[in-house]
N, CA, C and O of each residue as an XYZ file, in Angstrom:
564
protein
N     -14.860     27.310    115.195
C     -16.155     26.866    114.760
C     -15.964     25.811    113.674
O     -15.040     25.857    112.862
N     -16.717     25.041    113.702
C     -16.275     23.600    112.903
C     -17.396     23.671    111.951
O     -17.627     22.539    111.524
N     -18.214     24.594    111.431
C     -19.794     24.388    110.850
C     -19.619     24.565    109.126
O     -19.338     25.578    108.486
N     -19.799     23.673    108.825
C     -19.150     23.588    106.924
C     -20.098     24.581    106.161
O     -19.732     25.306    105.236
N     -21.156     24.524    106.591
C     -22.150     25.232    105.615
C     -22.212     26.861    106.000
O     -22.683     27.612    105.146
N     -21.664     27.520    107.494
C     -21.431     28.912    107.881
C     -19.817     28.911    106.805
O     -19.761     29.405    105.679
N     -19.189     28.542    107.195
C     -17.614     28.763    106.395
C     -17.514     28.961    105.217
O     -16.718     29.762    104.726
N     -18.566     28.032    104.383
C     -18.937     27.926    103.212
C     -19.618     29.286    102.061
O     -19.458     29.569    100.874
N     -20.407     29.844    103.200
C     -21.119     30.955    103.348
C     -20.246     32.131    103.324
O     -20.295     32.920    102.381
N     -19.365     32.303    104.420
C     -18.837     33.372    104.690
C     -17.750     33.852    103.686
O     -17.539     34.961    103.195
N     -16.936     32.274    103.496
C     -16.372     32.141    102.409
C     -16.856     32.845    100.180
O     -16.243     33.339     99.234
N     -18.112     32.437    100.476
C     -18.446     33.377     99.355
C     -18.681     34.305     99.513
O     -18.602     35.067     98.549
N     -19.080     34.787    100.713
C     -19.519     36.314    100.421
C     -19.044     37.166    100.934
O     -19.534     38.280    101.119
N     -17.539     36.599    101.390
C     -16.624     37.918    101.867
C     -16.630     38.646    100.587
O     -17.254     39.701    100.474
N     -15.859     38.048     99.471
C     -15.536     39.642     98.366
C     -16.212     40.399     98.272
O     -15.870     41.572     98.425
N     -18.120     39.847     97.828
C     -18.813     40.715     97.982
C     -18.992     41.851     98.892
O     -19.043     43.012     98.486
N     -19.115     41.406    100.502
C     -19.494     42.402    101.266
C     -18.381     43.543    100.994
O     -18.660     44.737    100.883
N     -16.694     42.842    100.879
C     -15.992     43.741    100.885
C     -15.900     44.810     99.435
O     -15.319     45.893     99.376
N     -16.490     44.272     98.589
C     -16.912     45.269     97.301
C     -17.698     45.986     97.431
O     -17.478     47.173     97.193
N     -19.020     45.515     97.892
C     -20.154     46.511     98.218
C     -19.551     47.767     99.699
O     -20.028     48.896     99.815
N     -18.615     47.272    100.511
C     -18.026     47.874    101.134
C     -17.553     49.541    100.329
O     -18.094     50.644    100.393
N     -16.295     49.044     99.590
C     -15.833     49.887     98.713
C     -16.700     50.847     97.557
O     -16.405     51.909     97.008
N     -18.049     49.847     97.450
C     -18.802     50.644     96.624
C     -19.665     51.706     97.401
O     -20.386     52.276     96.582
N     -19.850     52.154     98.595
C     -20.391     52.611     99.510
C     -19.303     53.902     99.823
O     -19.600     55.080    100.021
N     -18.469     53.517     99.809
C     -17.291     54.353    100.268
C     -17.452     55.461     98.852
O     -18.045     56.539     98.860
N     -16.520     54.630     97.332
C     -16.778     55.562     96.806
C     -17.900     56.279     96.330
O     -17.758     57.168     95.492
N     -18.845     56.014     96.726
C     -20.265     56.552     95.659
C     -21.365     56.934     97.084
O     -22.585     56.911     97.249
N     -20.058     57.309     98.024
C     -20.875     58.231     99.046
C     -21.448     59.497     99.399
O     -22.297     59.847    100.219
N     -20.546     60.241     98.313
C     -20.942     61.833     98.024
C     -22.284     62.023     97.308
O     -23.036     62.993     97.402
N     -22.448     60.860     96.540
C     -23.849     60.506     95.722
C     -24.959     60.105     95.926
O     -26.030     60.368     95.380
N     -24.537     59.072     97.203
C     -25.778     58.495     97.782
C     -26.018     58.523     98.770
O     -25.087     59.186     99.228
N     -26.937     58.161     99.948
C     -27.212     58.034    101.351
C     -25.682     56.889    101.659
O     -25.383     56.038    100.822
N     -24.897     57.074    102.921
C     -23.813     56.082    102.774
C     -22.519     57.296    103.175
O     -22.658     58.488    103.448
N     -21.143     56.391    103.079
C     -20.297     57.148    102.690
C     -18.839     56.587    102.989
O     -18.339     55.711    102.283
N     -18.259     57.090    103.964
C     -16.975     57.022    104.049
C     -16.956     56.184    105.139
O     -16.413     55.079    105.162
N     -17.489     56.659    105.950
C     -18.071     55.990    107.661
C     -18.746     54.282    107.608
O     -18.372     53.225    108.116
N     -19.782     54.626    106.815
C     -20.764     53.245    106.420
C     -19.894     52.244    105.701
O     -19.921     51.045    105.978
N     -19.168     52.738    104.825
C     -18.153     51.662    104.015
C     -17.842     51.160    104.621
O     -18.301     50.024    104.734
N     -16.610     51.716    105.656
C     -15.791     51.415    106.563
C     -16.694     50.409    107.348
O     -16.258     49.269    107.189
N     -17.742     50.442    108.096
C     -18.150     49.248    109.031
C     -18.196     48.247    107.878
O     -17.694     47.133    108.027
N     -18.796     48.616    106.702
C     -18.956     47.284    106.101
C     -17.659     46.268    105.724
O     -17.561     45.060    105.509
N     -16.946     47.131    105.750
C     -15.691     46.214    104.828
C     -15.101     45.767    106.352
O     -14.585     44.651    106.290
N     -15.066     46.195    107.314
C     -14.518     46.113    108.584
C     -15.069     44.707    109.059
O     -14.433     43.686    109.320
N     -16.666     44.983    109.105
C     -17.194     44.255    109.426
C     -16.840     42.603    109.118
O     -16.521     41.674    109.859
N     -17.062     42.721    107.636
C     -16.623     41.859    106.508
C     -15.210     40.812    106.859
O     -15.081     39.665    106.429
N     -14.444     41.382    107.548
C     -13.561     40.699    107.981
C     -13.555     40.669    109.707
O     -12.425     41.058    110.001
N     -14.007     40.497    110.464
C     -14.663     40.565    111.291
C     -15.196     39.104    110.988
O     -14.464     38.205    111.401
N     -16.390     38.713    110.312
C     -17.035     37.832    110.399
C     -16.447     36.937    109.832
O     -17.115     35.905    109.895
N     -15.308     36.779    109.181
C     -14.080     35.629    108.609
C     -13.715     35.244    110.003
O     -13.937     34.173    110.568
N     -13.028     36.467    110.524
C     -12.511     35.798    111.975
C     -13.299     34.963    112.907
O     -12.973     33.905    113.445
N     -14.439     35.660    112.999
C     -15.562     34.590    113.910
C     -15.889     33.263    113.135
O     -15.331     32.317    113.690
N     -16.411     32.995    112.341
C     -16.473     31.788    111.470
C     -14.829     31.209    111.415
O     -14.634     30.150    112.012
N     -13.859     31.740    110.852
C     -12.949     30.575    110.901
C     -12.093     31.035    112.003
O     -10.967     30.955    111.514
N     -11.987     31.407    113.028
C     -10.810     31.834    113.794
C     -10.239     33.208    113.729
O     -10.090     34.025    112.821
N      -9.951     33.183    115.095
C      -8.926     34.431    114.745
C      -7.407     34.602    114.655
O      -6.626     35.551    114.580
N      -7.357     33.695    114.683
C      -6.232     33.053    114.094
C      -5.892     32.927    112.595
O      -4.810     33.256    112.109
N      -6.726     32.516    112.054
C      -6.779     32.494    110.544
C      -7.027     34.243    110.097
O      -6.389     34.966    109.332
N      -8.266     34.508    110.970
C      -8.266     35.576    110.712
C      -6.930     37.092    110.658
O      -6.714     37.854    109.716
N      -6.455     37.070    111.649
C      -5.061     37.475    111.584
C      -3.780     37.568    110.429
O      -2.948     38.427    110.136
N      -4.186     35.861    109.837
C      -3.181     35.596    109.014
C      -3.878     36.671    107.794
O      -3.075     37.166    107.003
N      -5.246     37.001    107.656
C      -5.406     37.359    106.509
C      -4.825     39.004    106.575
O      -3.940     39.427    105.832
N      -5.619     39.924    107.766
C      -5.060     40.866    108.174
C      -4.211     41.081    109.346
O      -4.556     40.928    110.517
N      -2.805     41.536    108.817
C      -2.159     41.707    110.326
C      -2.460     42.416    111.309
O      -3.581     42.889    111.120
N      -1.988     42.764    112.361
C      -2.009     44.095    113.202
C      -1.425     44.597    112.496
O      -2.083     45.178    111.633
N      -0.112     44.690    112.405
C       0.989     45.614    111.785
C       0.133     46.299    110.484
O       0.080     47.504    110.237
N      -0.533     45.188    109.706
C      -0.966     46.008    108.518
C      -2.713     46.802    108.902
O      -3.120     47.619    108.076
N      -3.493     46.530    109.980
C      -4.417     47.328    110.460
C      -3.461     48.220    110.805
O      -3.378     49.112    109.960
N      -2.674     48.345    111.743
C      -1.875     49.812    112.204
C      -1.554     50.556    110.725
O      -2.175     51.577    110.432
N      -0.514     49.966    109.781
C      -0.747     50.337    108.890
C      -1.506     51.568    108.021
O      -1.279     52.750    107.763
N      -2.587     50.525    107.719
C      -3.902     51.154    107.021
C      -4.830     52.072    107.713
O      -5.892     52.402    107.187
N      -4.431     52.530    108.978
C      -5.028     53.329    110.050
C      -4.612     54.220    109.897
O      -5.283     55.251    109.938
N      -3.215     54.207    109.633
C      -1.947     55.762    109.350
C      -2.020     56.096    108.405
O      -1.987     57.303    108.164
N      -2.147     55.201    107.486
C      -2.516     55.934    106.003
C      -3.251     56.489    106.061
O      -2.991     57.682    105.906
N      -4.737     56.118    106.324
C      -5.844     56.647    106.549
C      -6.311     57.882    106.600
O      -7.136     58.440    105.876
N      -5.159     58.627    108.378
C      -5.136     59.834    108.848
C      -4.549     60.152    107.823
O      -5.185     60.877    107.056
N      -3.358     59.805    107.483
C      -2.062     60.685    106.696
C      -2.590     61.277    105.448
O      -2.119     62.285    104.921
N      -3.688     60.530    104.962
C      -4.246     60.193    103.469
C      -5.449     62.012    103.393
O      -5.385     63.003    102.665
N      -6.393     61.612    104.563
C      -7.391     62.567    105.298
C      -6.381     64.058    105.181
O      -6.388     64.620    104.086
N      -5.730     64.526    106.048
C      -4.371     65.163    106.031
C      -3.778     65.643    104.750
O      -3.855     66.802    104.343
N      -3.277     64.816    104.248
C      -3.145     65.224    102.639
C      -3.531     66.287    102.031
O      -3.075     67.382    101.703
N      -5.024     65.359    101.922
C      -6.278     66.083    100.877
C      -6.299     67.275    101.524
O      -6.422     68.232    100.759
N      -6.207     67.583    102.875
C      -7.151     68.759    103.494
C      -6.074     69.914    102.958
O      -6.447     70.884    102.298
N      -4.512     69.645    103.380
C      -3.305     70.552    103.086
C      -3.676     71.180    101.985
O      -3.626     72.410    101.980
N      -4.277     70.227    100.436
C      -4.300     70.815     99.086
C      -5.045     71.927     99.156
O      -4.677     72.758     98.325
N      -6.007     72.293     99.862
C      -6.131     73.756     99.939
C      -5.518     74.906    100.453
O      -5.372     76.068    100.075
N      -5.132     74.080    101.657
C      -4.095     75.079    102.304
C      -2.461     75.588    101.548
O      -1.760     76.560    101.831
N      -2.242     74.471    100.493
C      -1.182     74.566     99.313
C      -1.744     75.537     98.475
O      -0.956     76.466     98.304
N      -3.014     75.699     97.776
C      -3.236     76.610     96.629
C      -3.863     77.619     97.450
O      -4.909     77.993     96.920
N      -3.622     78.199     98.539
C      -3.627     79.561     98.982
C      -4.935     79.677     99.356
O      -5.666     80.603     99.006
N      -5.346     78.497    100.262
C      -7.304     78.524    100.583
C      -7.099     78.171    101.883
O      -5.979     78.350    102.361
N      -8.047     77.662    102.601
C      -8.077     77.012    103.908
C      -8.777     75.247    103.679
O      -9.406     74.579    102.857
N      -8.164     75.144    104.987
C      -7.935     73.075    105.513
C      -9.303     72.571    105.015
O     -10.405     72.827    105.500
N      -9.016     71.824    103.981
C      -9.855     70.804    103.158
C     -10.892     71.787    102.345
O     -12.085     71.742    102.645
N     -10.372     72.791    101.181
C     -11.500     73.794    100.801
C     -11.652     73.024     99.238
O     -10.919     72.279     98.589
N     -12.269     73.299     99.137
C     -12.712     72.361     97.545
C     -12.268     73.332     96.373
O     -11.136     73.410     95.895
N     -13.507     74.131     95.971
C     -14.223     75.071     95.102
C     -13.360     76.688     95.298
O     -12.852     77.515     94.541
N     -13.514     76.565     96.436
C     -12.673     77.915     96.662
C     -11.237     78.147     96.496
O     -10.680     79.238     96.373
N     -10.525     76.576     96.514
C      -8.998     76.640     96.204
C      -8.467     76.303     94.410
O      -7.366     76.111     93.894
N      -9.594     76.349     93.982
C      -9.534     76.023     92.771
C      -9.464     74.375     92.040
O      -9.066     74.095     90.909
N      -9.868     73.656     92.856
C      -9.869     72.049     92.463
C     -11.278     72.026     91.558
O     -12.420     72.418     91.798
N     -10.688     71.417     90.471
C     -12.107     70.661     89.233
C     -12.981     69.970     90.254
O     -12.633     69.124     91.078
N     -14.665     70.693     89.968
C     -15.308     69.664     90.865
C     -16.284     68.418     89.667
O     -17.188     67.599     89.829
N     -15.628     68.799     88.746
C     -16.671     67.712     88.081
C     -17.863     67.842     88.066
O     -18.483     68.637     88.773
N     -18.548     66.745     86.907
C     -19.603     66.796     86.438
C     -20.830     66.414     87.625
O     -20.803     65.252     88.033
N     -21.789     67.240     88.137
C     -22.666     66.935     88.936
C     -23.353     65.019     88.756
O     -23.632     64.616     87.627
N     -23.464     64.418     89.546
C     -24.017     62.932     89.538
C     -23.270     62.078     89.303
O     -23.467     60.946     89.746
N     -21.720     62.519     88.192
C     -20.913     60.986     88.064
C     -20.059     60.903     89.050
O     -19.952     61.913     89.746
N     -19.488     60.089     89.285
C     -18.705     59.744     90.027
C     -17.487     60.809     90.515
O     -17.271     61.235     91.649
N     -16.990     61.001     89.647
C     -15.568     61.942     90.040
C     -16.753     63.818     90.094
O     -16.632     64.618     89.166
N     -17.435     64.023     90.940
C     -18.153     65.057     91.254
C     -17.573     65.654     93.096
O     -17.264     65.039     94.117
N     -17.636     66.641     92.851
C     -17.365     67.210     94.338
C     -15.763     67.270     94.720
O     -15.409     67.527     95.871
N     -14.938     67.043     93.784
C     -13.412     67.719     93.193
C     -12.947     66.909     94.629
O     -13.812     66.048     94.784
N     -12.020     66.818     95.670
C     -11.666     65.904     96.405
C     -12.319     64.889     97.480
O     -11.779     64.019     98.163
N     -13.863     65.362     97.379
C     -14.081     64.586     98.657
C     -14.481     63.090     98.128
O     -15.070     62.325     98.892
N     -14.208     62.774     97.052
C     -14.004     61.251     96.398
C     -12.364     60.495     97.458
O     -12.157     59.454     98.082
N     -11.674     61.565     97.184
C     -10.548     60.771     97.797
C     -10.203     61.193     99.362
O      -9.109     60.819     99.783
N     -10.913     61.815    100.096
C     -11.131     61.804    101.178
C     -12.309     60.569    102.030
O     -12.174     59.902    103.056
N     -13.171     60.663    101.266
C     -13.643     59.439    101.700
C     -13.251     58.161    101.622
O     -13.792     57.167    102.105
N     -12.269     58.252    100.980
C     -11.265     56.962    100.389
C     -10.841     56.676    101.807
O     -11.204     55.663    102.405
N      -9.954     57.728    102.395
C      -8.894     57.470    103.419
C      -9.888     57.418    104.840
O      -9.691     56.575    105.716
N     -10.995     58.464    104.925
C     -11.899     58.415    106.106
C     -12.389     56.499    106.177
O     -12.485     55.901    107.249
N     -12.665     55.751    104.622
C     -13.336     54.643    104.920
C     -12.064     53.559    105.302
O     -12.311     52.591    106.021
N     -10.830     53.768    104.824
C      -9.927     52.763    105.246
C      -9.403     52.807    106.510
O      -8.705     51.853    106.852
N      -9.659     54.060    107.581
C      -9.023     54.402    108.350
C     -10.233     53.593    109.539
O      -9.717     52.990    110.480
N     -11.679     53.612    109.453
C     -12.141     53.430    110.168
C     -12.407     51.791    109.921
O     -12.703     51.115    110.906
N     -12.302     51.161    108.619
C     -12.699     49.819    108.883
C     -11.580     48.847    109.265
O     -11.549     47.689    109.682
N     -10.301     50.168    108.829
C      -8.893     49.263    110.243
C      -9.077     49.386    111.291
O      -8.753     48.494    112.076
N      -9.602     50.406    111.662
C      -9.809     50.722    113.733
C     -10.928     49.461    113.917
O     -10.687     48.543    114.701
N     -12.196     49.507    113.106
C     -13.177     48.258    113.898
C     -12.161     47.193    113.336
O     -12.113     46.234    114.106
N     -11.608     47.096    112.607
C     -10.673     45.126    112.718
C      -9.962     45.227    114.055
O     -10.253     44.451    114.966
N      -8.982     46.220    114.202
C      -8.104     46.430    115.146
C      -9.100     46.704    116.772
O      -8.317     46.789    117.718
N      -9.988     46.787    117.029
C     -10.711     47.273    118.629
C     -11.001     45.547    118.184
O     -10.401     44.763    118.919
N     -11.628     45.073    117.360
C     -12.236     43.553    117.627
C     -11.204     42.894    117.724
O     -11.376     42.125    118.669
N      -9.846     42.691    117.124
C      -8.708     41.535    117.210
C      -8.090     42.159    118.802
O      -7.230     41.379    119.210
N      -8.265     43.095    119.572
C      -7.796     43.890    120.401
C      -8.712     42.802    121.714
O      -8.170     41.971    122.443
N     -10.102     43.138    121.679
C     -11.016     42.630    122.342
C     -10.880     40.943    122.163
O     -10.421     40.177    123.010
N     -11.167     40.748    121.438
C     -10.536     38.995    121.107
C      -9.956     38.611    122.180
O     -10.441     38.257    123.255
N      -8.161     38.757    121.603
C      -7.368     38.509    122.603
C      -7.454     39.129    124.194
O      -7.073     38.367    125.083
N      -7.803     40.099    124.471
C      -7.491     40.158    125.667
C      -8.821     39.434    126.355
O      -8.864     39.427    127.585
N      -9.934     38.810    125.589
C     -10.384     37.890    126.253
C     -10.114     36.497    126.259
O     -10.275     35.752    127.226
N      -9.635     36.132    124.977
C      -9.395     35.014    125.209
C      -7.702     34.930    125.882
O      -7.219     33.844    126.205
């Protein structure tokens, strides 16, 4: 696409979307939103770099290798968190009952791990939508 004033555009407001991305993710236990919603956004977010400048360019910014990557972490990350209950003598992903600090109701660090579960649920899914769209891409073009 050759269009100066879309590039121009997309160009400023990637960080944003991809902040408001991240801000969705973490401050999902709090608000309507979450781990899921982040994820399209920040996914998205790069997504629309590729269509505006290429996917080619686009690529250069995220690899496959590093979507595969950030996909495994993702699970591995999800996985983790859930074990820590099953480590302090509770069951798969237990909060309150395995003894994890849940924090102060409304701020941020509230609800003792599912802050950092939604971490890995939102990186895991806005690598799968980069990775199904750079997937779809190529095997059409």
């Amino acid at each position: 696409m050759t269009d100066f004033v879309l590039k121009r555009i997309v160009a400023l407001l990637l960080p944003f979307v991809q902040m408001f991305g991240m801000y969705v993710i973490f401050h999902g236990h709090l608000s309507p939103g979450g781990s899921f919603s982040g994820g399209i956004i920040t996914g998205l977010g790069l997504i629309a770099f590729s269509l505006v400048f290429g996917l080619d360019r686009g690529t250069e910014k995220i690899t496959d290798r590093m979507t595969t990557l950030i996909e495994s972490f993702g699970a591995l990350w999800y996985g983790a968190m859930g074990l820590v209950g099953v480590l302090r003598g509770s069951a798969f992903l237990m909060n309150k009952g395995s003894g994890v600090p849940l924090g102060e109701p409304g701020k941020l660090y509230s609800g003792g791990l599912i802050i950092l579960i939604t971490l890995g649920v939102g990186l895991k899914v806005g690598s799968t939508m980069v990775t199904l769209f750079t997937a779809l891409m190529e095997e059409e073009g």
